[in-house]
N, C-alpha and C positions, 0 to 999 in steps of 0.2 A: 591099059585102062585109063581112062581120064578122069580128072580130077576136076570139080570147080567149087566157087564159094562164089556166091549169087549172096549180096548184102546191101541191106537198104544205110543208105550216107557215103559219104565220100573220107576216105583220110587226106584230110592237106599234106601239104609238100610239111614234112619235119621231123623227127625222130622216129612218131609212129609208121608213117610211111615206110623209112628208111627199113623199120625192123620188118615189117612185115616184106617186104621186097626180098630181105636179107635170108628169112624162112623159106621164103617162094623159089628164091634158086638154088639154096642147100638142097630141097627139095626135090629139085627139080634133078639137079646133079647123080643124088642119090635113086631117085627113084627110075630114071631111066635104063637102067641094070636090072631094075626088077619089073621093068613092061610097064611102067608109070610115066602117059604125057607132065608134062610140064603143067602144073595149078593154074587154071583160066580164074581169074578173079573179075564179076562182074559187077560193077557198082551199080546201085539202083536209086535214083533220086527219091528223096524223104515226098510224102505228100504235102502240100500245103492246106489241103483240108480241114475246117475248123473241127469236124465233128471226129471222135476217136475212132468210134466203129468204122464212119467212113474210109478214115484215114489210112486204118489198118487192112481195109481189105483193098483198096487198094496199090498200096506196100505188097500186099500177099500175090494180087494179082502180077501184077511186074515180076513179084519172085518167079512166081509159078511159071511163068513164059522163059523165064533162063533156063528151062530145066531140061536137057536135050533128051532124045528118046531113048528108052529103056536104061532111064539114071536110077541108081539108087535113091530114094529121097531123104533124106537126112539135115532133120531142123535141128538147130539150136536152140536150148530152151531147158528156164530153170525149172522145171516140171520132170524133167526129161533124167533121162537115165545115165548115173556118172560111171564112166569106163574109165579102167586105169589103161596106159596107155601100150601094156601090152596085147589086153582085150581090143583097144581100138585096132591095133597092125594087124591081128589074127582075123579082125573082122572084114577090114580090107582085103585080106588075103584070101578069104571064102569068097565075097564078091570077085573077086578077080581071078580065082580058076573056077564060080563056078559060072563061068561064063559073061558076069553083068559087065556091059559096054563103057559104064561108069557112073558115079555118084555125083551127086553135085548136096553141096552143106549150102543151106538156105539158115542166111542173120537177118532177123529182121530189126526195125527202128528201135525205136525208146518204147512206143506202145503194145510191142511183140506181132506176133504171127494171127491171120484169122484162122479160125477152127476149121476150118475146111481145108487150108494148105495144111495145119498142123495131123489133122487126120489122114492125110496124104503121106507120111511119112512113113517110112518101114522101122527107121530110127529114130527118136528122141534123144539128144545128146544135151549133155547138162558140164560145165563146170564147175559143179560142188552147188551147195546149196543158195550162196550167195549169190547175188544179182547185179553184174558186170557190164558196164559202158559196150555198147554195142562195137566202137571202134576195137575195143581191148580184146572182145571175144575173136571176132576178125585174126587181131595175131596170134591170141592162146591157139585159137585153130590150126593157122598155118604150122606153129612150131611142133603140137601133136603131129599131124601131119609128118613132117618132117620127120619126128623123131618114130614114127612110126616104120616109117621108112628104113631107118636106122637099126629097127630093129629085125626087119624082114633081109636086109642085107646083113647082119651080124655086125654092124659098125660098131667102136665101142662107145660111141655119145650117149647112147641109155644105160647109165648103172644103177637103176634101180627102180 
């Protein structure tokens, strides 16, 4: 199954980057035992558009185009429904025997997602109630991810 994270901004070259690379290949490591491509991570230039609405739908439109065929669609979004991260590997785990080709997690900017990607989604995924720097959700992702992984191979990095 393939994995991606289609996100509006760029991480610079420096810790953040470092971390989320460092998820991306435990990841990747891990999940190749269990029928998991390697995390395609695509960045999506922020828009420079004055107006918001405009702004975000086109952020959304960009996203939308990353999204390969027959993905699961799965936004980010503090609306959105908080899974512990056993629930996320179990969930993974029904997309991937029952049959889906792959998901891809859609981040978007500062201004969020238009209603129409976010109605496009099968999932709404949230980290907690709080409201998180778009870069930071980028790695929170990768490392569920990962740890997801972790738990579908029985590794012991999840105790709890």
């Amino acid at each position: 199954m393939r994995l991606s994270i289609a996100a509006v901004g760029r991480l610079k070259q420096g810790p953040e980057r470092d971390l989320a690379e460092r998820y991306a290949k435990r990841a990747a490591d891990v999940g190749r035992n269990l029928g998991f491509a390697p995390i395609d991570v695509v960045e999506i230039r922020e828009s420079r558009n004055r107006d918001v609405g405009k702004r975000t739908i086109e952020e959304s439109i960009a996203l939308a185009n990353a999204i390969s065929d027959g993905s699961v669609v799965v936004v980010l979004d503090v609306r959105g429904q908080s899974l512990g991260s056993d629930a996320l590997a179990g969930q993974l785990q029904r997309w991937q025997t029952g049959g889906r080709p792959a998901a891809a997690f859609l981040i978007g900017g500062p201004d969020g997602l238009a209603d129409s990607l976010r109605d496009r989604a099968e999932l709404r995924l949230a980290f907690g109630a709080a409201t998180w720097p778009h870069q930071l959700v980028r790695i929170m992702l990768l490392e569920q991810l990962y740890r997801a992984m972790t738990i579908l191979s029985g590794h012991p990095y999840h105790r709890g």
